[in-house]
C-alpha positions in Angstrom: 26.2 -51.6 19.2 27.4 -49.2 16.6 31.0 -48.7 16.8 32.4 -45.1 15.4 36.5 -45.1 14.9 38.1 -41.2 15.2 40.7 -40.7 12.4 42.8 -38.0 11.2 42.1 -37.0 7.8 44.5 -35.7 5.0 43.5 -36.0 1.4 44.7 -34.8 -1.8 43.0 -34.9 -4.9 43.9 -34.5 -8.9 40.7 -34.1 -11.3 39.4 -36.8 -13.0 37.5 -36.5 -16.8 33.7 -36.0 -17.0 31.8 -38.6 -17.0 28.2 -39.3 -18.4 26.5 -40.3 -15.0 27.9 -36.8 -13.2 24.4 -35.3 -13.8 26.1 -31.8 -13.5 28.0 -33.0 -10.4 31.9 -32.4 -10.0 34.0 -35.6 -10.6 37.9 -36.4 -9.6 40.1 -39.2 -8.6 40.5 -39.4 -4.8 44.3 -40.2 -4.3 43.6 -40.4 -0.3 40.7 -43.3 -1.4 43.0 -44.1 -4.4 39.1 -44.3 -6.4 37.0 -42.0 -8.7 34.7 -39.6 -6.8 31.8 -37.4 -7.5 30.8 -34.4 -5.5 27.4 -33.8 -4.8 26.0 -30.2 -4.5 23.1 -28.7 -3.1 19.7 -29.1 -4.9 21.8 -32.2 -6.4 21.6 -36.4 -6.1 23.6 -38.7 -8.1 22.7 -42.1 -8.1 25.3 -45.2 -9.3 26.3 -48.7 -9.8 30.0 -48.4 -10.3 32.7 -48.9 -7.6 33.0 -45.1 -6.4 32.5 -42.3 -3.6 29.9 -39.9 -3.3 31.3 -36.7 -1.6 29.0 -33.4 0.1 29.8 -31.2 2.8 26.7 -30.1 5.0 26.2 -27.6 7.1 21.9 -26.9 7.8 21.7 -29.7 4.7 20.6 -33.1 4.9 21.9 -36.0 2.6 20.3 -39.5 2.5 22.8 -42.0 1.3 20.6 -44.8 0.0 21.3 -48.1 -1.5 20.2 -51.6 -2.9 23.1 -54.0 -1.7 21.0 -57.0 -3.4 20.9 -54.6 -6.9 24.1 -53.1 -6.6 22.9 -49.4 -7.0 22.9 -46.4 -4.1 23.1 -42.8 -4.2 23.2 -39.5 -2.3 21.0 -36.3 -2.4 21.7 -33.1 -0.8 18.6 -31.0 0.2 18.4 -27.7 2.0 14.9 -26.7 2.7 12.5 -29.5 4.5 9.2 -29.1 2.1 8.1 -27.6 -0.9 4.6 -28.4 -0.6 3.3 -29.0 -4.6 4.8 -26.3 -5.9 7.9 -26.8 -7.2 7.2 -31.0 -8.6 7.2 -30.2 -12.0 10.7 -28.3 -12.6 13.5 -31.0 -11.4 16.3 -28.8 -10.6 14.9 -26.1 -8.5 13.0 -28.4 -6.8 15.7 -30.6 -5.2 16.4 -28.5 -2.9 13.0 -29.4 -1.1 13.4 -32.4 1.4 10.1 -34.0 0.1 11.2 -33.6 -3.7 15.0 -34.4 -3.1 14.0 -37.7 -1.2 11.0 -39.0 -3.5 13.7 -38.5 -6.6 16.3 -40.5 -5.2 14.1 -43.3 -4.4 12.7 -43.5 -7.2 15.8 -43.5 -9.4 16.8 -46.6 -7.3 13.5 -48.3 -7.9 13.2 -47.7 -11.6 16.9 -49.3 -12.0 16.1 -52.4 -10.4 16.1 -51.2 -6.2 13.3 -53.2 -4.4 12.0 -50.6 -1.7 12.1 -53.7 1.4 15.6 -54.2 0.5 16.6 -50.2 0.7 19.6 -49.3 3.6 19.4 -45.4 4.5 21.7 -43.7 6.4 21.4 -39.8 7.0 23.4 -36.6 7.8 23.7 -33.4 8.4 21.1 -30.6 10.4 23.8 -28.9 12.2 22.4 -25.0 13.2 25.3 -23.6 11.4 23.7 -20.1 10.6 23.7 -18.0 13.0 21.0 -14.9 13.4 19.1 -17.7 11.1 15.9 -19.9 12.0 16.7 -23.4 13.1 16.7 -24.7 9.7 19.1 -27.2 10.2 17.3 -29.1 12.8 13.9 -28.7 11.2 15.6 -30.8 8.2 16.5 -33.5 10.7 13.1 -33.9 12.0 11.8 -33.8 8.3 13.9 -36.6 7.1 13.2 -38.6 10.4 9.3 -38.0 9.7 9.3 -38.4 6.4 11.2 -42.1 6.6 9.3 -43.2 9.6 5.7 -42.2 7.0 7.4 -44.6 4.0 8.2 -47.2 6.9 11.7 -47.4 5.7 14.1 -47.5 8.4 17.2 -45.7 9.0 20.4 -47.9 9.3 22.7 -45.0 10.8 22.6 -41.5 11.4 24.3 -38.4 12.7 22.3 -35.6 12.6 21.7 -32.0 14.1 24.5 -30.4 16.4 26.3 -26.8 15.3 29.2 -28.3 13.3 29.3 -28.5 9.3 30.0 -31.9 8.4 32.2 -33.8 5.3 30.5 -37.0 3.8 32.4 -39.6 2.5 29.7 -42.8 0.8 31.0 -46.1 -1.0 27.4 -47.0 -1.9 28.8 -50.6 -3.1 29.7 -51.7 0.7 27.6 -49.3 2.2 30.5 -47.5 4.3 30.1 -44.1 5.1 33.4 -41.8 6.5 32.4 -38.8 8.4 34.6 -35.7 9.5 33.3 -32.8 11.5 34.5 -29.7 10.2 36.2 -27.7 12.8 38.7 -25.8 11.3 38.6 -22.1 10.2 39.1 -22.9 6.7 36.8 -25.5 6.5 34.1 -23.4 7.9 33.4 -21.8 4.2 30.4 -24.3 3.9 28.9 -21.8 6.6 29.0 -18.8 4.0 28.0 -21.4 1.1 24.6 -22.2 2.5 24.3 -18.6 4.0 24.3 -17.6 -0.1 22.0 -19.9 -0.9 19.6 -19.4 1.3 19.5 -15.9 0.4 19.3 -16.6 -2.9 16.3 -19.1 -2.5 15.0 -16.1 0.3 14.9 -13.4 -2.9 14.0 -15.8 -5.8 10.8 -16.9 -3.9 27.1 -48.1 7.3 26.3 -51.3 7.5 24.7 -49.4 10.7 27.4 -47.4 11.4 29.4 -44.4 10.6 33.0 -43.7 10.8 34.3 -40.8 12.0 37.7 -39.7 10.5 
């Protein structure tokens, strides 16, 4: 039975240099984790083989945190919209924001560096309903990610999706570990107006089994 711990959080970070595998995505040292960490965006993935945490906070968004524990290499995405249908395959950066583009990516940069697909560990978050006045979009992301596992018959080792509160996402893809904090805080709650942004934007542009909560 999956056993999650409740921890109090405080962190402070310093920023760290660029680094070639950032792929656009911010990168610091972690003094709370005392180890380099990269910051993953919407419309984003990063995908590694060093010793190293991936970092998002989601509110309607869905991140898969996927790994090869045999070939050493994992990564996260960060999608806000469930499908793009075929419209949007050909143009990489717009298009990860689609679920269906921002999942086939990330898989894909596992297998071509060495990731066996029987061998991959998923674990998924996010889906809160966040936005409010808004459609459910943040549960219709959890059912597409569920779906859309369950059609590649690749199970999901942990999850903790849906609810109303944004979520922080802490992912060491070399053990696997995941650290998850619910964001309930006033202050914290500026991943609310994030998303709300992008959405318009996108509107007028037509662990080992188990998470730990901190």
């Amino acid at each position: 039975m999956t056993t999650i711990a409740l921890r109090r959080e405080r962190r402070i970070s310093t920023p760290a240099d660029p680094s070639e595998f950032s792929s656009g995505s911010y990168r610091y040292r972690d003094s709370r984790f005392n180890t380099i960490a990269v910051k993953v965006f919407p419309g984003e993935r990063y995908v590694t083989t060093a010793n190293e945490m991936i970092v998002t906070v989601l509110g309607s968004c869905v991140s898969a945190c996927i790994r090869d524990p045999v070939a050493g290499i994992g990564g996260m995405n960060h999608f806000m919209l469930p499908d793009s249908g075929d419209s949007f395959w050909d143009q990489t950066s717009p298009s990860m924001r689609y679920g269906n583009v921002a999942m086939e990516w990330l898989i894909n940069d596992i297998l071509t560096r060495g990731g066996l697909r029987q061998r991959l560990e998923v674990k998924v978050f996010g889906g809160a309903n966040v936005m409010r006045g808004t459609s459910d979009i943040g549960h219709r992301n959890a059912v597409f990610v569920e779906h859309y596992l369950a059609a590649e018959g690749i199970p999901i080792a942990a999850a903790h999706l849906r609810g109303s509160l944004p979520r922080r996402i802490h992912y060491f893809p070399v053990s696997g570990s995941v650290m998850l904090l619910e964001l309930r805080r006033a202050g914290d709650l500026s991943i609310v107006e994030l998303e709300s942004r992008y959405q318009t934007k996108l509107q007028t542009n037509a662990v080992a089994g188990s998470a730990e909560l901190f």
